[in-house]
Steps between C-alpha positions, in 0.01 A plus 500: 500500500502423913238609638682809682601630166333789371459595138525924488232614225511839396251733521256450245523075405419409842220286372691289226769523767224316736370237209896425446560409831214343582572294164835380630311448877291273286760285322736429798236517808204405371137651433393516897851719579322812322363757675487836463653604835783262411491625195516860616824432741677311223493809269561747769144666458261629758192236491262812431719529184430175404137529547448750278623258180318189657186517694562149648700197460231389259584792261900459539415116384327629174796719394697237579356291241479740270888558527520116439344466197672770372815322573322167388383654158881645485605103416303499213403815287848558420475078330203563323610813327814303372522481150807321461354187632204319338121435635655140608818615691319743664261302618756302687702771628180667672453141641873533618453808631192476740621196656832664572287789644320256728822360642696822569190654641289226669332730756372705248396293294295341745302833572486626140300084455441380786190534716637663794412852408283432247197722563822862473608312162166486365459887609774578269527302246313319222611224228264624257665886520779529244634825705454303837679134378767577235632218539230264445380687191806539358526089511134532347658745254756264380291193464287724259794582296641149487111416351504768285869323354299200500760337780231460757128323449207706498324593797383748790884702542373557885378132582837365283712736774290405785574157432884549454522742847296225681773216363817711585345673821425122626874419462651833649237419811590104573878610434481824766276310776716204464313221353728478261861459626684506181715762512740345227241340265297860485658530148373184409148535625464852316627378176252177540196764566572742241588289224101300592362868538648591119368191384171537604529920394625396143262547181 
């Protein structure tokens, strides 16, 4: 979208109207092109409209991110809830699937983990909230059930999926902020990483 175009809400959704846009403004312009009186001309809404869903910039941030990990958590629920696919093959398609999300959506990733906007992400979210980071428990969730099929070692579930995020996060970063430049070895990387990941997780 140019940035003459206007999205029409209706009356009624102007605010996920407003967190839509400025989720698009975010991917193809960049964090800095947000504001809410940009906002407010892109959506064809009166800038006292606007205020009365988001106090300040601040405040449009933290919905923002909100809307992100809901998109982020998206990737993976739907994985974890398979039960067509063993504790094993899941495993690597949840691998597959947040480093594809990193790729495709590099400027959000960078605000839903990076340290730009850190002190609005803490405001809003926390790792240790099951309701607040699906996705992160629900990786928590399935190391628990590969233990309890005796696939994966024993250990603390949480510190086990810290340690996995922190491996594949690492990757998606140095690929997105180009310090990698391997755009046709990715594949070969990933499968290198999860297969020493797995080994270390077995039992």
């Amino acid at each position: 979208m140019n940035q003459d175009e206007k999205r029409p809400y209706h009356h009624g959704n102007l605010k996920e109207s407003a967190i839509e846009t400025a989720l698009e403004m975010l991917e193809n312009e960049g964090l800095e092109a947000i504001t809410l009186r940009e906002l407010s001309s892109r959506i064809g809404a009166s800038r006292t409209a606007i205020y009365r869903h988001f106090e300040n910039k601040e405040a449009l941030i933290r919905e923002v991110i909100l809307a992100g990990f809901e998109r982020f958590d998206a990737f993976f629920i739907d994985i974890f809830a398979r039960t067509d696919a063993d504790v094993l093959a899941r495993f690597t398609m949840m691998g597959r699937a947040y480093l594809a999300f990193a790729v495709n959506n590099p400027q959000l990733y960078r605000v839903l983990f990076g340290p730009t906007v850190r002190q609005e992400r803490e405001e809003v979210c926390d790792l240790e909230d099951a309701e607040k980071a699906t996705g992160f428990h629900a990786l928590v969730h399935l190391i628990e059930v590969g233990q309890h099929e005796g696939v994966f070692k024993k250990g603390d579930p949480f510190l086990l999926a810290a340690t996995v995020w922190s491996t594949v996060h690492g990757l998606a970063s140095l690929i997105i902020d180009g310090h990698l430049v391997i755009s046709d070895n990715i594949d070969a990387i990933f499968e290198t990483g999860n297969r020493t990941l797995l080994e270390g997780l077995k039992s």
